[in-house]
C-alpha positions as YAML, in Angstrom:
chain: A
units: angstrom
residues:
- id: 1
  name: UNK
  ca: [-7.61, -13.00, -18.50]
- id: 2
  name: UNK
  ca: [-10.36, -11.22, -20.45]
- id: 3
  name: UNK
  ca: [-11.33, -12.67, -23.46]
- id: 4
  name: UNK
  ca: [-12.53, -10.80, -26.46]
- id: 5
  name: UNK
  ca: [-15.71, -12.24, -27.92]
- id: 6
  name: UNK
  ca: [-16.78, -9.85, -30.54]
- id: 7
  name: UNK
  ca: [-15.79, -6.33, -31.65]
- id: 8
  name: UNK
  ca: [-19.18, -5.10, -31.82]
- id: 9
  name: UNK
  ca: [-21.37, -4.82, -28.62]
- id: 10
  name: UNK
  ca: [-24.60, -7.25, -28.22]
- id: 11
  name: UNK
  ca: [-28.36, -5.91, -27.56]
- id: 12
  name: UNK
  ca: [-29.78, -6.61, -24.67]
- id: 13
  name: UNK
  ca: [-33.53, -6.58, -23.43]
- id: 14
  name: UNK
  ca: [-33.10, -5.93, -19.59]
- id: 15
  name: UNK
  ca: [-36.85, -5.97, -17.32]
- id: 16
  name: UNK
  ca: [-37.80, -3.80, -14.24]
- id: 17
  name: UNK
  ca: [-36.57, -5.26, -11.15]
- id: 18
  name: UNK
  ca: [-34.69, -8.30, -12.24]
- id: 19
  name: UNK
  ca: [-30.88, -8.74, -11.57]
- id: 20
  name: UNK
  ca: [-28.48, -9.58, -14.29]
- id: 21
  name: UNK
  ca: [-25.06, -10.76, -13.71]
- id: 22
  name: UNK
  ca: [-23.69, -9.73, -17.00]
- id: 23
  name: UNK
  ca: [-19.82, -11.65, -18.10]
- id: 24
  name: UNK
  ca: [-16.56, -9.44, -17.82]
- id: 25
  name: UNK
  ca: [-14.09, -12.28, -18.62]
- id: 26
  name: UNK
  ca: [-15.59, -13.12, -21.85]
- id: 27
  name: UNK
  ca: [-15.40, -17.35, -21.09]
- id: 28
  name: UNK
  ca: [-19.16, -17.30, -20.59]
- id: 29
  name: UNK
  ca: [-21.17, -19.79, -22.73]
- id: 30
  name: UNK
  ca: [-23.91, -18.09, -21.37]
- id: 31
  name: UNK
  ca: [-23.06, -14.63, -22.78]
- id: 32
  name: UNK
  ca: [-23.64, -12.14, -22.20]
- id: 33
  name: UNK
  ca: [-25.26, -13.11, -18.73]
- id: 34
  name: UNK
  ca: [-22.36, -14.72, -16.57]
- id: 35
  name: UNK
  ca: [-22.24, -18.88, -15.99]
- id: 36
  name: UNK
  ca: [-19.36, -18.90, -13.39]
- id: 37
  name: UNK
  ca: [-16.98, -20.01, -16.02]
- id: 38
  name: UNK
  ca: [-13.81, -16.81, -14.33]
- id: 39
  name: UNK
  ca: [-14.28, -19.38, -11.29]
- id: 40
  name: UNK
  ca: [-11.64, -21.11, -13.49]
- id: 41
  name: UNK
  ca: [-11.02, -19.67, -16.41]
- id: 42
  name: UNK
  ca: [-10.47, -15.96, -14.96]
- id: 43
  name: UNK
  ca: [-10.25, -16.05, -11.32]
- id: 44
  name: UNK
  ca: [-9.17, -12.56, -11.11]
- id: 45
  name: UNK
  ca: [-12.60, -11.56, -12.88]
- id: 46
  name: UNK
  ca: [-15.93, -10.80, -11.15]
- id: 47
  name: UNK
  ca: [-19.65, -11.06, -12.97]
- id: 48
  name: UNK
  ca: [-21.02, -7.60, -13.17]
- id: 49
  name: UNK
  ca: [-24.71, -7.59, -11.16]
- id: 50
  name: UNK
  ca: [-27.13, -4.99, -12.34]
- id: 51
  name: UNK
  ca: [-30.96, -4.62, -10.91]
- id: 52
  name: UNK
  ca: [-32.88, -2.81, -13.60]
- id: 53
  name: UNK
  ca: [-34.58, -0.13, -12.73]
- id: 54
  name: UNK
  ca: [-36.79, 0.12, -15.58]
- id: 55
  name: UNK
  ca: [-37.24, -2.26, -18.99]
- id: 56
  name: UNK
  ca: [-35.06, -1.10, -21.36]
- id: 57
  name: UNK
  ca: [-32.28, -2.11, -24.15]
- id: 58
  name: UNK
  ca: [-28.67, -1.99, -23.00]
- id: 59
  name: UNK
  ca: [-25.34, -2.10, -25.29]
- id: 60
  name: UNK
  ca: [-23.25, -5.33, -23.73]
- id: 61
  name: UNK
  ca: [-19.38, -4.83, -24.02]
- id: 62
  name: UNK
  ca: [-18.35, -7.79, -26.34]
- id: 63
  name: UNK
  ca: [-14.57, -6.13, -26.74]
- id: 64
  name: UNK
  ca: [-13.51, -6.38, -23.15]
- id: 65
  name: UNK
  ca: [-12.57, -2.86, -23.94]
- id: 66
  name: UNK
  ca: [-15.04, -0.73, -22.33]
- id: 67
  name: UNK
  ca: [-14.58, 1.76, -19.27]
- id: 68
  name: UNK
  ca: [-18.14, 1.20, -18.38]
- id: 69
  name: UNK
  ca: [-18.24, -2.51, -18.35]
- id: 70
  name: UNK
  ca: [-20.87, -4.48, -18.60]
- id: 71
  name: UNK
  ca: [-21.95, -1.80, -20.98]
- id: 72
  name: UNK
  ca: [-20.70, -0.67, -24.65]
- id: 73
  name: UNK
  ca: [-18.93, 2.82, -24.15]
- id: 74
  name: UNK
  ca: [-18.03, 2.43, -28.38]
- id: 75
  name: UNK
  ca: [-14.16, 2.00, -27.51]
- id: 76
  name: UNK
  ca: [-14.59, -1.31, -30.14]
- id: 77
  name: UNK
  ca: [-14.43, 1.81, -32.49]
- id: 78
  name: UNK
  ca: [-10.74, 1.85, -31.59]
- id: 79
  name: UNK
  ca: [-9.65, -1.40, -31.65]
...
């Protein structure tokens, strides 16, 4: 199950090249970056792996609402 950590979403410094695997389930002490913890938590969850394809500053869902998980799509707004 999907655990809400926040309503707001979390800033995130991504670099060039390097691959995130970014939480869905929200049971991450690690978050927003995944730390296995659906293994057992939230088996029916799955990290979300992004290679960045540039640096740049992402929006991180903290909700667990968002259509465009791992990333903020401001559905929070409507919680």
């Amino acid at each position: 199950m999907k655990k809400q950590i926040a309503k707001n979403p979390i800033e995130f410094e991504m670099e060039a090249g390097n691959l995130y695997a970014f939480c869905t389930c929200g049971h991450s002490a690690k978050h927003p970056l995944c730390d296995g913890s659906h293994k057992e938590q939230a088996p029916e969850c799955k990290s979300h792996k992004v290679v960045a394809e540039e640096d740049k500053s992402v929006w991180v869902c903290q909700c667990g609402a968002s259509d465009n998980s791992p990333f903020c799509d401001g559905r929070h707004k409507q919680l």
